[in-house]
MDTraj code that builds the backbone (N, CA, C; nanometers):
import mdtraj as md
import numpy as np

residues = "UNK UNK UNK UNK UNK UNK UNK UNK UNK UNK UNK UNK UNK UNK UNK UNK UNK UNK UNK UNK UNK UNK UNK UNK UNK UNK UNK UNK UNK UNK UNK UNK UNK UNK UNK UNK UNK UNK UNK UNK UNK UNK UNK UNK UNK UNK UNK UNK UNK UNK UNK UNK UNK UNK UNK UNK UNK UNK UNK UNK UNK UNK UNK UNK UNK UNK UNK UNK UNK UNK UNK UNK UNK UNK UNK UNK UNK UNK UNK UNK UNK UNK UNK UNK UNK UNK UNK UNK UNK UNK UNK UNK UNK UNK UNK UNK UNK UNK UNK UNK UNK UNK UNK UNK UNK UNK UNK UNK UNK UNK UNK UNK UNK UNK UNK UNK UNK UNK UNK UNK UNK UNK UNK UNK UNK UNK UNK UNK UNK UNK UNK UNK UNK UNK UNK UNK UNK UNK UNK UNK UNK UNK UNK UNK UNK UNK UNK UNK UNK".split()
xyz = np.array([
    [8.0412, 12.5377, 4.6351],
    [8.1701, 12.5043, 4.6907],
    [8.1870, 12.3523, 4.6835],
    [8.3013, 12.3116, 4.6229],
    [8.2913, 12.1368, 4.6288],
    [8.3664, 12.0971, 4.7774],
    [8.2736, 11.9348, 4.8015],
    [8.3575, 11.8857, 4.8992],
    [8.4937, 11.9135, 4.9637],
    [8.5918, 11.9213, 4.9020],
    [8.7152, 11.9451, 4.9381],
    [8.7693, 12.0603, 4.9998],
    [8.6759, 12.1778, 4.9533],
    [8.7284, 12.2998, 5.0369],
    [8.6636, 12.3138, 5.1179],
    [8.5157, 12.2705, 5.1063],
    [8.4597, 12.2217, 5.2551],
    [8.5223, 12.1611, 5.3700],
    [8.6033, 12.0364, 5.3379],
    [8.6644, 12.0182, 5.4125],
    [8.7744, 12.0990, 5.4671],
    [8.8525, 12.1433, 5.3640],
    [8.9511, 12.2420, 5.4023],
    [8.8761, 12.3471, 5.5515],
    [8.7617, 12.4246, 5.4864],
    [8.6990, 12.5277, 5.5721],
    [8.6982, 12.4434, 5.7196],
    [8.6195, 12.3306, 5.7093],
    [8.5850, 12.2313, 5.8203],
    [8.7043, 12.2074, 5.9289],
    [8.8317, 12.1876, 5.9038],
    [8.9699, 12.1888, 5.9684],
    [8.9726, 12.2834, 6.0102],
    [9.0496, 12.4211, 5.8977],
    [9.0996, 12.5677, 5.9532],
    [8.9373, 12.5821, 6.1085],
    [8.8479, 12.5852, 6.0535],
    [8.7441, 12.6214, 6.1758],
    [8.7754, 12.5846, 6.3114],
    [8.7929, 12.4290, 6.2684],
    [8.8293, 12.3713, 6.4019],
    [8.9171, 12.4211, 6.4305],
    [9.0418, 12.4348, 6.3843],
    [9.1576, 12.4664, 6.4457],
    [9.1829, 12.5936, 6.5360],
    [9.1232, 12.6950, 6.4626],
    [9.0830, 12.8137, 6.5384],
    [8.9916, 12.8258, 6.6469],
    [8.8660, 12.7260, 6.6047],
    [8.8303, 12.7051, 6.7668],
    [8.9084, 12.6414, 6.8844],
    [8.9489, 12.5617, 6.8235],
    [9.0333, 12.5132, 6.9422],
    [9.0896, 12.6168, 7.0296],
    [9.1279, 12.7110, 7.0070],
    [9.2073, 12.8106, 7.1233],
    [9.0875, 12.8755, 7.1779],
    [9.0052, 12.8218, 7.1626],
    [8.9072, 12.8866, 7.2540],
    [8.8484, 12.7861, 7.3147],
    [8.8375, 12.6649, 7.2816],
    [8.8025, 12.5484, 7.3729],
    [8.8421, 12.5757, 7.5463],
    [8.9545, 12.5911, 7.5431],
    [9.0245, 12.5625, 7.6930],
    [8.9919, 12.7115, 7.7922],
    [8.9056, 12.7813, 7.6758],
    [8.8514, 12.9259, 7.8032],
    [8.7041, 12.9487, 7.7602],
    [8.6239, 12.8224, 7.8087],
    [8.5260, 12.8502, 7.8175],
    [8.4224, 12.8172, 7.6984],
    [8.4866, 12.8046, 7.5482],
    [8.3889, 12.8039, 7.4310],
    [8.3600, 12.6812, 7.3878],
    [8.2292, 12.5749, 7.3199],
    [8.1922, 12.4404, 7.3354],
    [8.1027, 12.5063, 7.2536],
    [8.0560, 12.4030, 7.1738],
    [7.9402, 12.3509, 7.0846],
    [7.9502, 12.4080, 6.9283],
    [8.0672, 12.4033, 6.8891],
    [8.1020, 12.3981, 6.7827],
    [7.9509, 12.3490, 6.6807],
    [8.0153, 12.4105, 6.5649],
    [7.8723, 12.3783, 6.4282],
    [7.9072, 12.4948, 6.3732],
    [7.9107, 12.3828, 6.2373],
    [7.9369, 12.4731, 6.0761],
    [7.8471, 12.4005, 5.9891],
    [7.7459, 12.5028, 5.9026],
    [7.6776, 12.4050, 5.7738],
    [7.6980, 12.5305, 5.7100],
    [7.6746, 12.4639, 5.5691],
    [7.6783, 12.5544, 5.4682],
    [7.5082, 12.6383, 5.4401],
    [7.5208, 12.7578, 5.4248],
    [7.3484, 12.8432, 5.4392],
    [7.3786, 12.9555, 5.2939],
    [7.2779, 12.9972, 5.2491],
    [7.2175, 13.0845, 5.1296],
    [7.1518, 13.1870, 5.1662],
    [7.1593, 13.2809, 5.0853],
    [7.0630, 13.4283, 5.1201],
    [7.1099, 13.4541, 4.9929],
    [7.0085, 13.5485, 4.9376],
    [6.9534, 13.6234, 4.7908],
    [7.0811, 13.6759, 4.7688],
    [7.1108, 13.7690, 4.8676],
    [7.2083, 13.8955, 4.8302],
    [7.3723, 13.8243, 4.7704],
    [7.3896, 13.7416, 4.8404],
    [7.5588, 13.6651, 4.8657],
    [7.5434, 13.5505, 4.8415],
    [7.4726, 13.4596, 4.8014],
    [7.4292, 13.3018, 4.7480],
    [7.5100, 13.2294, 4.8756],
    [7.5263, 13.1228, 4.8311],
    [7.6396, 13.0275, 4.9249],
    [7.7254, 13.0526, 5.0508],
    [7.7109, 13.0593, 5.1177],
    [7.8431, 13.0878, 5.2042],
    [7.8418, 12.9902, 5.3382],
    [7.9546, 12.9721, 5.3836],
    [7.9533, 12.9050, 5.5343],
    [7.9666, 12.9586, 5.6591],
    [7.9002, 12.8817, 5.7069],
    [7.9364, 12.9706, 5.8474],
    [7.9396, 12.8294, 6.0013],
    [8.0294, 12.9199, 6.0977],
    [8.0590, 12.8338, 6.2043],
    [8.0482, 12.9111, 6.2943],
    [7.9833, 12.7997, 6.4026],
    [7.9458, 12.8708, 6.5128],
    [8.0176, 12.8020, 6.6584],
    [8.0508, 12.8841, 6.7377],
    [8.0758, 12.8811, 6.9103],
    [8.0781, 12.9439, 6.9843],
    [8.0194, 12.8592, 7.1089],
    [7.9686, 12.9110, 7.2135],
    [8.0135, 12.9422, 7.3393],
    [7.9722, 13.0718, 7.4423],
    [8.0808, 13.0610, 7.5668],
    [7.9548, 13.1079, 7.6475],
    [7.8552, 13.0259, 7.6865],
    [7.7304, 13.0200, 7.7493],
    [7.7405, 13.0540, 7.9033],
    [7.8674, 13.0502, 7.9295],
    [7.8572, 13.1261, 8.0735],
    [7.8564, 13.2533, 8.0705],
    [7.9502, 13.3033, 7.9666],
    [7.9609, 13.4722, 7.9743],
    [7.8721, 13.5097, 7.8509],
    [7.7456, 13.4429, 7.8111],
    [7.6898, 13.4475, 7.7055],
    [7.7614, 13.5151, 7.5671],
    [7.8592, 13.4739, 7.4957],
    [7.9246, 13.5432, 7.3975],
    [7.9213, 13.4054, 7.2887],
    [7.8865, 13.4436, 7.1959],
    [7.9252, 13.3724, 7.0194],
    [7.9840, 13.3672, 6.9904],
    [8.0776, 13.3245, 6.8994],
    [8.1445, 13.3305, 6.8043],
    [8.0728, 13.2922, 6.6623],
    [8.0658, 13.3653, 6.5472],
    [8.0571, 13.3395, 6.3963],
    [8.1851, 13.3779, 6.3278],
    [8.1873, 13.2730, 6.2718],
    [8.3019, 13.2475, 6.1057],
    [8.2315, 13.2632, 6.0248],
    [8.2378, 13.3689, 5.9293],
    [8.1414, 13.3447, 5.7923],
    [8.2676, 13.3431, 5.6958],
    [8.2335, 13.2497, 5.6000],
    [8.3128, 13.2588, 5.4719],
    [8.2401, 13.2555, 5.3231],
    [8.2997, 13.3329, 5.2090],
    [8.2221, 13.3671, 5.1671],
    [8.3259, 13.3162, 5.0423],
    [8.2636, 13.2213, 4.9237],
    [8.3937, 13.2015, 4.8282],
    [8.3883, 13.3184, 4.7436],
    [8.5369, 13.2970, 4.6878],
    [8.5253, 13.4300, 4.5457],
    [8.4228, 13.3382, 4.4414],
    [8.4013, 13.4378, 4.3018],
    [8.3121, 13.4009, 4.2173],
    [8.2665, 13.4680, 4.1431],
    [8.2841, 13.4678, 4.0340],
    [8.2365, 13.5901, 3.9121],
    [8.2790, 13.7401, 3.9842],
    [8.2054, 13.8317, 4.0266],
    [8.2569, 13.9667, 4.1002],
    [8.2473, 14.0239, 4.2575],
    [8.2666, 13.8903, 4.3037],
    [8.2553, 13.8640, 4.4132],
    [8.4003, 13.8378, 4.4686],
    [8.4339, 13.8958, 4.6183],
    [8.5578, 13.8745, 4.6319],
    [8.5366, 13.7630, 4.7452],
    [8.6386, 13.7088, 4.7848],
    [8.6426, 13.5687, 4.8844],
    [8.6592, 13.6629, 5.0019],
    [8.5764, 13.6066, 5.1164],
    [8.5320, 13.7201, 5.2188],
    [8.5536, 13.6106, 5.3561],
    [8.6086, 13.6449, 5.4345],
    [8.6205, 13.5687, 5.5917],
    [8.5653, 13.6638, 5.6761],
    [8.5083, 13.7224, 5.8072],
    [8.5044, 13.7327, 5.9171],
    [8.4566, 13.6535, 6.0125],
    [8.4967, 13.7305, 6.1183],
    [8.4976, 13.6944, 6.2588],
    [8.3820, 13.7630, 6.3300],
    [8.2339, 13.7665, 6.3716],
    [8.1727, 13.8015, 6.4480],
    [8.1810, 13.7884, 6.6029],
    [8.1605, 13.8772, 6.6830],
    [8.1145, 13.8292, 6.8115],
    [8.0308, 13.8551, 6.8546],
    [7.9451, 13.7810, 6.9403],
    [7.7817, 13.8701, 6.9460],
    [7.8132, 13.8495, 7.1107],
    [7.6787, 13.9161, 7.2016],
    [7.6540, 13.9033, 7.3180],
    [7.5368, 13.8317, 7.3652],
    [7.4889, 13.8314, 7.4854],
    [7.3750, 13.7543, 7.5151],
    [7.2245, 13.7954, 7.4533],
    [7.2271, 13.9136, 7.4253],
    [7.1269, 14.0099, 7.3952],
    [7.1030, 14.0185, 7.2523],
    [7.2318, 13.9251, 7.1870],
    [7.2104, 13.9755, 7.0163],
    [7.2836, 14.0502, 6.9584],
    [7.3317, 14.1835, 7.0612],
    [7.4244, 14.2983, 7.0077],
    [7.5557, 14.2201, 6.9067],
    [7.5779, 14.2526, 6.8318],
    [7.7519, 14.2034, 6.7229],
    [7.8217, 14.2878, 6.6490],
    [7.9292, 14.3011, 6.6296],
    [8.0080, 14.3125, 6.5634],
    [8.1320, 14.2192, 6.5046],
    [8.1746, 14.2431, 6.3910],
    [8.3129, 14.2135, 6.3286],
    [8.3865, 14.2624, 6.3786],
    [8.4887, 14.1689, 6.3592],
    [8.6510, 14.2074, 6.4459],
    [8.6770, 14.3070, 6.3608],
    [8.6429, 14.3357, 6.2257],
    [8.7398, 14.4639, 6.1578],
    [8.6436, 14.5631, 6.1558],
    [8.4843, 14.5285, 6.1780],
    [8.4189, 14.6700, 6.2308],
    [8.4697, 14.7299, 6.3406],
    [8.4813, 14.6294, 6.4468],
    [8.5541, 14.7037, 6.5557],
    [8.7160, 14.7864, 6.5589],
    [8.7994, 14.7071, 6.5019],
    [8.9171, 14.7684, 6.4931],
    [8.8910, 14.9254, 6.3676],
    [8.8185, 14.9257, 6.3051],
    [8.7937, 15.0633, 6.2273],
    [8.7345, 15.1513, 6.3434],
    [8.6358, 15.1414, 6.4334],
    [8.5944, 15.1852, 6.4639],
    [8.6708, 15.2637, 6.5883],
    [8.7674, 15.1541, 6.6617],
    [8.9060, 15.1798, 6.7523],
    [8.9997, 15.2545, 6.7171],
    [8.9667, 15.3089, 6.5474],
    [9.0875, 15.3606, 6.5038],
    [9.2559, 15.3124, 6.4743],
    [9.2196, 15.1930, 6.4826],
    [9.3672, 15.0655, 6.5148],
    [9.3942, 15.1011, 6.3632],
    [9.5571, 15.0990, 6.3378],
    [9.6116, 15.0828, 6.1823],
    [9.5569, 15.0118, 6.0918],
    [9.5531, 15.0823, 5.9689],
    [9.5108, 14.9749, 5.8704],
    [9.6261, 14.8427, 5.8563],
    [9.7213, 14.8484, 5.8859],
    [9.8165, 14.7152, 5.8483],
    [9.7670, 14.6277, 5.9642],
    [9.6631, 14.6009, 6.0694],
    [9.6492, 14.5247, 6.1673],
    [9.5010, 14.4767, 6.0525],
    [9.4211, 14.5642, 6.0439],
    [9.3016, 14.5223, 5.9186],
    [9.2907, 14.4421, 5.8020],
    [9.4017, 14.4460, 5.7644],
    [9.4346, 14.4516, 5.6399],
    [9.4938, 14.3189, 5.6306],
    [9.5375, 14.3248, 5.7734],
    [9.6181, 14.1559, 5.7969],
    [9.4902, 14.0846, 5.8217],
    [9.3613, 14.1155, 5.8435],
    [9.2162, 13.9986, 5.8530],
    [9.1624, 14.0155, 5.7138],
    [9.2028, 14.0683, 5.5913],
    [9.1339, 14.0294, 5.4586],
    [9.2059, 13.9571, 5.3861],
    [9.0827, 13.7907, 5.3627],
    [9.1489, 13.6551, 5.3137],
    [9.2432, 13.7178, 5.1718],
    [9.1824, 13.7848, 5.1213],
    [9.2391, 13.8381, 4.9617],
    [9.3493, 13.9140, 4.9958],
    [9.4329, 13.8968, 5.1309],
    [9.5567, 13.9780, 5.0778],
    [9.7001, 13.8445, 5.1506],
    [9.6245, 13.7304, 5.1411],
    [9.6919, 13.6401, 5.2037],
    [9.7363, 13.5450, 5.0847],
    [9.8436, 13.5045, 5.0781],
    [9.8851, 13.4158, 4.9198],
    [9.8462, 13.2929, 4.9443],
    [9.8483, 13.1875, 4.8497],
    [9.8733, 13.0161, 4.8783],
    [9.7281, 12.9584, 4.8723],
    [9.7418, 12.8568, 4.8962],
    [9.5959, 12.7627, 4.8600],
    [9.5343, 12.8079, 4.9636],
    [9.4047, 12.7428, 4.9712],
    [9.2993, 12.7889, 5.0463],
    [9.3385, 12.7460, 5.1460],
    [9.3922, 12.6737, 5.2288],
    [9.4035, 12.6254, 5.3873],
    [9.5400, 12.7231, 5.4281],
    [9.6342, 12.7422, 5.4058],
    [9.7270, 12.8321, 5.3914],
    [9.6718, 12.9482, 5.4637],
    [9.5915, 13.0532, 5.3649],
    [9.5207, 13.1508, 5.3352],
    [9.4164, 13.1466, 5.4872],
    [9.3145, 13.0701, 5.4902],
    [9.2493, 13.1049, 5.6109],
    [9.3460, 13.0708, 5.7189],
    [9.4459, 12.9863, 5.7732],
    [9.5193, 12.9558, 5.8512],
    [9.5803, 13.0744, 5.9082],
    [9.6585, 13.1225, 5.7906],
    [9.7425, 13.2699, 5.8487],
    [9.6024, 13.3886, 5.8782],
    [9.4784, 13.3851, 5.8145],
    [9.4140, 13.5005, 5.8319],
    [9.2959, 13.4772, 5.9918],
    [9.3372, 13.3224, 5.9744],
    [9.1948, 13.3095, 6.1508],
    [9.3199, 13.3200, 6.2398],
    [9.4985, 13.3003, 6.2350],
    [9.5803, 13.3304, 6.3148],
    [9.5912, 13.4741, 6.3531],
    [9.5746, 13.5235, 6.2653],
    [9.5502, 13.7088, 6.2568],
    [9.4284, 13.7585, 6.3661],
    [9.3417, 13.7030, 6.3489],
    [9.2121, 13.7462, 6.4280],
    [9.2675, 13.6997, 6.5589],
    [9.3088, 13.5728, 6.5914],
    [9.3626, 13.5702, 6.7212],
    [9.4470, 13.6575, 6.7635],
    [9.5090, 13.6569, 6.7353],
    [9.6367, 13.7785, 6.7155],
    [9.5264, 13.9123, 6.7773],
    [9.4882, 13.9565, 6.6970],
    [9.3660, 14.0889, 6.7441],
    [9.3088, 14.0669, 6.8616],
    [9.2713, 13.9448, 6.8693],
    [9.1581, 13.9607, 7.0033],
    [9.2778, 13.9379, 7.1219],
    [9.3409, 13.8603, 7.1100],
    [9.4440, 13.8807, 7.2339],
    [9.4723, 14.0031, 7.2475],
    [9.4622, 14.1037, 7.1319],
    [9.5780, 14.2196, 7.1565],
    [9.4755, 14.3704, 7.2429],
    [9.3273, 14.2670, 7.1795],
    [9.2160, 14.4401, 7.1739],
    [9.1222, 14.3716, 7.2772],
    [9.0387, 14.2231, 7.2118],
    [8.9504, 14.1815, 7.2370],
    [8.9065, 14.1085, 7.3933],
    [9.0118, 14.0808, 7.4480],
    [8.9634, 14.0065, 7.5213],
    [8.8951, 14.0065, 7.6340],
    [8.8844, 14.0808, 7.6861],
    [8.7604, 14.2073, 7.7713],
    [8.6527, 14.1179, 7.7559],
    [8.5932, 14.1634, 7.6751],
    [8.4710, 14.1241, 7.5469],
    [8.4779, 13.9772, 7.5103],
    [8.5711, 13.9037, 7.4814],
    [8.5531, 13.7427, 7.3810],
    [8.5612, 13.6556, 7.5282],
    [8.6506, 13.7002, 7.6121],
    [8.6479, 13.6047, 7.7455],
    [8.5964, 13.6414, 7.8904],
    [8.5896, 13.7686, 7.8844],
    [8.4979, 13.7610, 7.9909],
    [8.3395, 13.8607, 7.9793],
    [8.3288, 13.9590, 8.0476],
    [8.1928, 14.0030, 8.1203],
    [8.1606, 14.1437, 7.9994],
    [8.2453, 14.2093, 7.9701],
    [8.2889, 14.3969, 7.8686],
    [8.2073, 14.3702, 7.7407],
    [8.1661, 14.4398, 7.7372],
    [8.0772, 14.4800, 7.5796],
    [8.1233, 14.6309, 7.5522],
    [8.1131, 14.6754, 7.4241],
    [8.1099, 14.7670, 7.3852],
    [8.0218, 14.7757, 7.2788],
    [7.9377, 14.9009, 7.2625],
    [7.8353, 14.9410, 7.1310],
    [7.9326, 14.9779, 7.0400],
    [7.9609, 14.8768, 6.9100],
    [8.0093, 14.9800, 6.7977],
    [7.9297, 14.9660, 6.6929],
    [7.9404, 15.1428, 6.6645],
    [7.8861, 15.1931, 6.5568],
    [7.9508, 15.1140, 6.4082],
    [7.8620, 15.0865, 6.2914],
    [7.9228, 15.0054, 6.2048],
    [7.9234, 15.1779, 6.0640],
    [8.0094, 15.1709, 5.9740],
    [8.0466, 15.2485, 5.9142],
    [7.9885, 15.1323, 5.7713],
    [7.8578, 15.1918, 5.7389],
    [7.8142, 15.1621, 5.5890],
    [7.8521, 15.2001, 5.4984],
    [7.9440, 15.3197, 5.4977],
    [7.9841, 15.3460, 5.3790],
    [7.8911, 15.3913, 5.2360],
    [7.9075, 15.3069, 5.1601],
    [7.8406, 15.3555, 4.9760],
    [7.7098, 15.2525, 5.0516],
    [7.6580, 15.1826, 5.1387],
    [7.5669, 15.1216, 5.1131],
    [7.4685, 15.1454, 5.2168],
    [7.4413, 15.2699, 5.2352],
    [7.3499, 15.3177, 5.2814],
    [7.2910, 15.3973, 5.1739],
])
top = md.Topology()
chain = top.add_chain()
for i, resn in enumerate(residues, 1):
    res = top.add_residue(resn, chain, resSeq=i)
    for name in ("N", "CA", "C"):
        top.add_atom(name, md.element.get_by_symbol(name[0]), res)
traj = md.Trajectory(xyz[None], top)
């Protein structure tokens, strides 16, 4: 990934954290990390250490047959996580609410593109999440592997 969309990523992150600054979330951090399976990707992290909850951003660029990949994790104190769109599959929520969190169906340059798609995830967690992202509620969801099991 060159500098520049780094930076790009580096903004949109912030910006989306920010709405979580003012309820509780602090200690922001994004570096760029590698693994065999998916090479390159970034990821950002924040924290809400009173109600022990995470936040992860992973982004993943497109590239040869690879598609450009965003989620939203939330974990708990214990480790337990899910994705915002594991969970909404799993809630049974419409695919047009899903569909609105995959970067590849969003047009325009890259800051554009994550802008409208980390506005989307807010959008969700206000609408499903917030139980769970701001205060004390967990739920176990089952993740649906699909072809890769």
């Amino acid at each position: 990934m060159n500098e520049q969309d780094r930076a790009t990523l580096s903004k949109e992150f912030k910006k989306f954290f920010s709405y979580f600054e003012g309820r509780g979330y602090s200690g922001y951090h994004h570096e760029s990390k590698e693994m065999d399976l998916i090479g390159e990707y970034e990821e950002a992290v924040f924290y809400n250490s009173g109600k022990g909850r995470k936040l992860t951003l992973t982004y993943i660029e497109s590239k040869e047959n690879k598609a450009e990949v965003l989620s939203v994790y939330i974990e708990n104190e214990v480790g337990d996580s899910f994705s915002i769109v594991e969970y909404l599959k799993a809630k049974s929520i419409p695919n047009e609410r899903i569909n609105a969190l995959v970067i590849g169906n969003h047009l325009g340059d890259l800051s554009g593109r994550l802008s409208e798609c980390l506005q989307m995830n807010i959008g969700v967690i206000d609408d499903y999440l917030k139980g769970i992202v701001f205060d004390q509620e967990w739920e176990a969801i089952s993740v649906d592997w699909g072809d890769y099991k």
